[in-house]
C-alpha positions in Angstrom: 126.6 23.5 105.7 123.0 23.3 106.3 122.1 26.1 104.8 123.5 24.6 101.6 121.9 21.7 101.7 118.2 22.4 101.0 119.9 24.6 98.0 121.4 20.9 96.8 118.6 19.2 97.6 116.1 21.8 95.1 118.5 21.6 92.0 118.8 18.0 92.1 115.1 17.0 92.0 114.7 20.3 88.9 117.6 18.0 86.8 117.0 14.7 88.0 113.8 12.6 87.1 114.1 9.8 89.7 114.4 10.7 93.6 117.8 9.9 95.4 119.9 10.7 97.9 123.5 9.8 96.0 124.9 11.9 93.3 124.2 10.1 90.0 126.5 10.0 87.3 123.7 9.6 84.5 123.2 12.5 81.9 119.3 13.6 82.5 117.1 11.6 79.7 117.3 14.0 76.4 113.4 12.9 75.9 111.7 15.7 78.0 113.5 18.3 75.9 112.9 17.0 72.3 109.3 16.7 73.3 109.4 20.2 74.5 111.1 21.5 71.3 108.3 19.7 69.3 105.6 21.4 71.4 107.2 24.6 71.1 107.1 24.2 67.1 103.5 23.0 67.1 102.5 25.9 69.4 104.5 28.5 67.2 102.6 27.1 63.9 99.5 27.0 65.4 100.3 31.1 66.6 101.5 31.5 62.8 98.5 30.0 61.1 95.9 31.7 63.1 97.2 34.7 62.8 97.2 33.9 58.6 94.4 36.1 57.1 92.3 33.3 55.4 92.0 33.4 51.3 89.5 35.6 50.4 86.5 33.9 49.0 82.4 34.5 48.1 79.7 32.6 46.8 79.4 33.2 43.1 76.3 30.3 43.0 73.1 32.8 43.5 69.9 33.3 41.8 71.2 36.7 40.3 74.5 35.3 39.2 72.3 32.4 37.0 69.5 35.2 35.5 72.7 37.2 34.6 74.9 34.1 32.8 71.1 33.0 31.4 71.2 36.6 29.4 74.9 36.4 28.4 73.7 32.4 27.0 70.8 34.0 25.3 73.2 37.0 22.9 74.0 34.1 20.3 70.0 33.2 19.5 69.6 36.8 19.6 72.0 37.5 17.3 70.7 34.4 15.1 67.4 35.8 14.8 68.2 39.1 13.7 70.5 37.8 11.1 67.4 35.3 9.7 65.1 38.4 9.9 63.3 36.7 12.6 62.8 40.2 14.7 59.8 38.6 16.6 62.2 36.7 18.0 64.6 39.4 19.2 62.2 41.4 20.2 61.2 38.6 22.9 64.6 38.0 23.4 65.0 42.0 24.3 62.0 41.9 26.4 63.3 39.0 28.3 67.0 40.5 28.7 65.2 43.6 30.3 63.2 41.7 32.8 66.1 39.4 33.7 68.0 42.4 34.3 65.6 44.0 36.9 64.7 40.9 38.6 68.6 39.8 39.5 69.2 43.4 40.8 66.0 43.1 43.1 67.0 39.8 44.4 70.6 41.1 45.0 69.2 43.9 47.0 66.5 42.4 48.6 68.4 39.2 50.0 71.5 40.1 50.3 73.0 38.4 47.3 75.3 41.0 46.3 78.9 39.5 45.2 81.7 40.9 43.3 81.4 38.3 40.6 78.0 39.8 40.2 79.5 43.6 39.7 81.8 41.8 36.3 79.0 39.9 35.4 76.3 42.2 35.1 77.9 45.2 32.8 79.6 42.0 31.1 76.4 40.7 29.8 75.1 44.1 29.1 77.9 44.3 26.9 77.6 41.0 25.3 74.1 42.3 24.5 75.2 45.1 23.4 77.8 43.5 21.1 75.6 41.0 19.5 73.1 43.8 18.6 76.0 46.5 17.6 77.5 43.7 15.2 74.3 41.9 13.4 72.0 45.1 12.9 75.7 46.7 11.3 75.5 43.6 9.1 72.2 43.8 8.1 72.4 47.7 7.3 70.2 48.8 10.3 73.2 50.6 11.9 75.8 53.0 10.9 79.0 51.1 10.8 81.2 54.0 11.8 79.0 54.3 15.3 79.1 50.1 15.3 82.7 50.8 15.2 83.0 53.2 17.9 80.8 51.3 20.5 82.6 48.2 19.6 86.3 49.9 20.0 85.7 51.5 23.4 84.1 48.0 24.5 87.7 46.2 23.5 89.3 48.5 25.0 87.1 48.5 28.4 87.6 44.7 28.2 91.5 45.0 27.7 92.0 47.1 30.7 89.6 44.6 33.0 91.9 41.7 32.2 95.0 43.5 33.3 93.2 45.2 36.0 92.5 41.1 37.4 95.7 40.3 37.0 97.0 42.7 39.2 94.8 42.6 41.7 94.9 39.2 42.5 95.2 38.4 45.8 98.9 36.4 47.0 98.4 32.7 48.4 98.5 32.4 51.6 101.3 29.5 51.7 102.9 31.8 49.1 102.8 34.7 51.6 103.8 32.6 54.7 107.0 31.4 53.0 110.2 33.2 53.4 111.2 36.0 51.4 114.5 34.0 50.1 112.5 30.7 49.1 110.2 32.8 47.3 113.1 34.2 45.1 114.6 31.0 44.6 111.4 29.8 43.6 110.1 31.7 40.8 107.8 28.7 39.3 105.7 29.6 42.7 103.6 32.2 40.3 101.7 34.1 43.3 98.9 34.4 40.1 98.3 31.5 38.3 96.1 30.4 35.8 93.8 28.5 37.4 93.6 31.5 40.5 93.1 33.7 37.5 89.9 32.5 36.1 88.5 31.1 39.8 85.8 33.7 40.3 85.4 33.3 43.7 88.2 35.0 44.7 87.5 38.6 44.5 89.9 40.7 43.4 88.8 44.6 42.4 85.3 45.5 41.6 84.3 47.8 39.0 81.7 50.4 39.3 80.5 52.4 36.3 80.2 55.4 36.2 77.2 58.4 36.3 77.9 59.1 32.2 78.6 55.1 31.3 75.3 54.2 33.1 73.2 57.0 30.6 75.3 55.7 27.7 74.6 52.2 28.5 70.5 53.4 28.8 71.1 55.2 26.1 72.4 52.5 23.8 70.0 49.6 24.8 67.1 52.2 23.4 68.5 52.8 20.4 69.2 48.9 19.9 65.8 48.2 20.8 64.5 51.1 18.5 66.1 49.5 15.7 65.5 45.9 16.4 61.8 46.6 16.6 61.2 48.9 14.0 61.2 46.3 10.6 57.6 45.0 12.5 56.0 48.4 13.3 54.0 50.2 10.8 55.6 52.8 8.8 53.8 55.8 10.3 55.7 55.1 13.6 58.6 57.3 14.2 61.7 56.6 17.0 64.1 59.2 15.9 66.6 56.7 15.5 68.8 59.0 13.8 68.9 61.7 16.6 69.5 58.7 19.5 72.6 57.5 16.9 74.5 60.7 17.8 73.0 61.1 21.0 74.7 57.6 21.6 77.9 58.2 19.6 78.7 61.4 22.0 78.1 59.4 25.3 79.8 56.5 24.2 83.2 58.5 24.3 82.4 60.5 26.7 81.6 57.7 28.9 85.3 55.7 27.6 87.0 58.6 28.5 85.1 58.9 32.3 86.9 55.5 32.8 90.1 56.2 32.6 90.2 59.8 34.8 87.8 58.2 37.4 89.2 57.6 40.5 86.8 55.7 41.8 85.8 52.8 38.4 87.7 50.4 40.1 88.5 49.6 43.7 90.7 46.8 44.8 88.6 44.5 47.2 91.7 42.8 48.5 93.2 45.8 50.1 90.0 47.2 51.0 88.9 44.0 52.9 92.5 43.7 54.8 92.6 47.4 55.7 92.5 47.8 59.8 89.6 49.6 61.3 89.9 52.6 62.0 90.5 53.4 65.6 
């Protein structure tokens, strides 16, 4: 009998809040384990959330992000002036495009400025360049249209593929990812890539490198461009053998289309990259 008890005597205090020394008929107060359920949720969110990879995000606001938009911004003047025959004005407009385009590579480099908006903006304004010089010297009979037509149809086509190439590489919400698998199929107006996560830049997705052939075409093109915007105000005498750089520049510009699409290295997918484990 005494040996029991102490045994009574433990149990009692663990399931009863108030010390006695009579059995109480009272149910123990419900309030300790409600509270404890809450705290158990709370705790198990706070486990879920932190261990959430956040949304991937960069700043896109640099120094070489605004010289590279201030290029793209310049192509319509550009264009402009070649079309009024104002090629004093394009050939500043050149000159300034070409400084631009060193000084925002330096000042990614130098202070660590380097973003992935930066690797779509900077062949993007190169293109756009490109574009406005490939279309208004064709219109003004400066430029073969057939080699207008084939730098302007591997360009679409290199644009084409970067759109679908964002789309699906896109990154899922986290919210999207934390809900279950069955809420997610019952809810198919929770679009993992919206519009508006679409065209938010700061969200990096995949980031396109060029490749060894595109980078001579691209050098290749921007000289013959140059060639022919400058050559209505040089003297006669002056010769750029614009018509050997025309086929030197039709040859790389396929050549360099068709690098794209048997590299395997173009386009990498930041989002996988960046939530790839270290290796051990």
């Amino acid at each position: 009998m005494s040996s029991s008890s102490p045994t009574f005597t433990i149990c009692y205090s663990i399931s009863s809040s108030k010390p006695d020394t009579t059995m109480s008929s009272q149910s123990p107060e419900p309030s300790l384990p409600l509270m404890s359920g809450r705290s158990d949720r709370k705790a198990d969110d706070t486990k879920s959330s932190a261990a959430t990879p956040p949304s991937l995000r960069e700043n896109i606001y640099t120094i070489p992000n605004l010289l590279t938009v201030s290029r793209i911004l310049s192509c319509p003047v550009l264009g402009w002036s070649i079309l009024n025959d104002d090629f004093f004005l394009a050939t500043g407009l050149l000159v300034y495009a070409g400084l631009s385009d060193l000084a925002d590579g330096y000042l990614a480099r130098r202070f660590s400025m380097q973003s992935v908006l930066g690797t779509i903006l900077d062949p993007a304004a190169d293109k756009t360049l490109m574009t406005t010089l490939t279309v208004t010297l064709a219109m003004k009979g400066l430029l073969p249209v057939s080699l207008a037509s084939i730098i302007i149809g591997r360009d679409v086509l290199l644009s084409l593929s970067a759109f679908y190439i964002r789309y699906t590489s896109l990154p899922t919400p986290v919210r999207v990812r934390r809900m279950p698998l069955l809420l997610r199929m019952r809810s198919p107006f929770l679009l993992q890539k919206t519009f508006t996560r679409y065209w938010d830049f700061s969200i990096p997705s995949a980031e396109v490198r060029p490749t060894t052939i595109s980078k001579y075409n691209t050098f290749a093109q921007l000289a013959l461009m140059c060639a022919t915007t400058v050559t209505p105000i040089l003297p006669a005498y002056y010769n750029l053998f614009v018509p050997e750089m025309q086929i030197l520049v039709a040859v790389t510009t396929v050549w360099s289309g068709l690098s794209y699409v048997f590299s395997k290295d173009a386009v990498r997918i930041v989002s996988e990259t960046r939530r790839r484990p270290p290796p051990s």
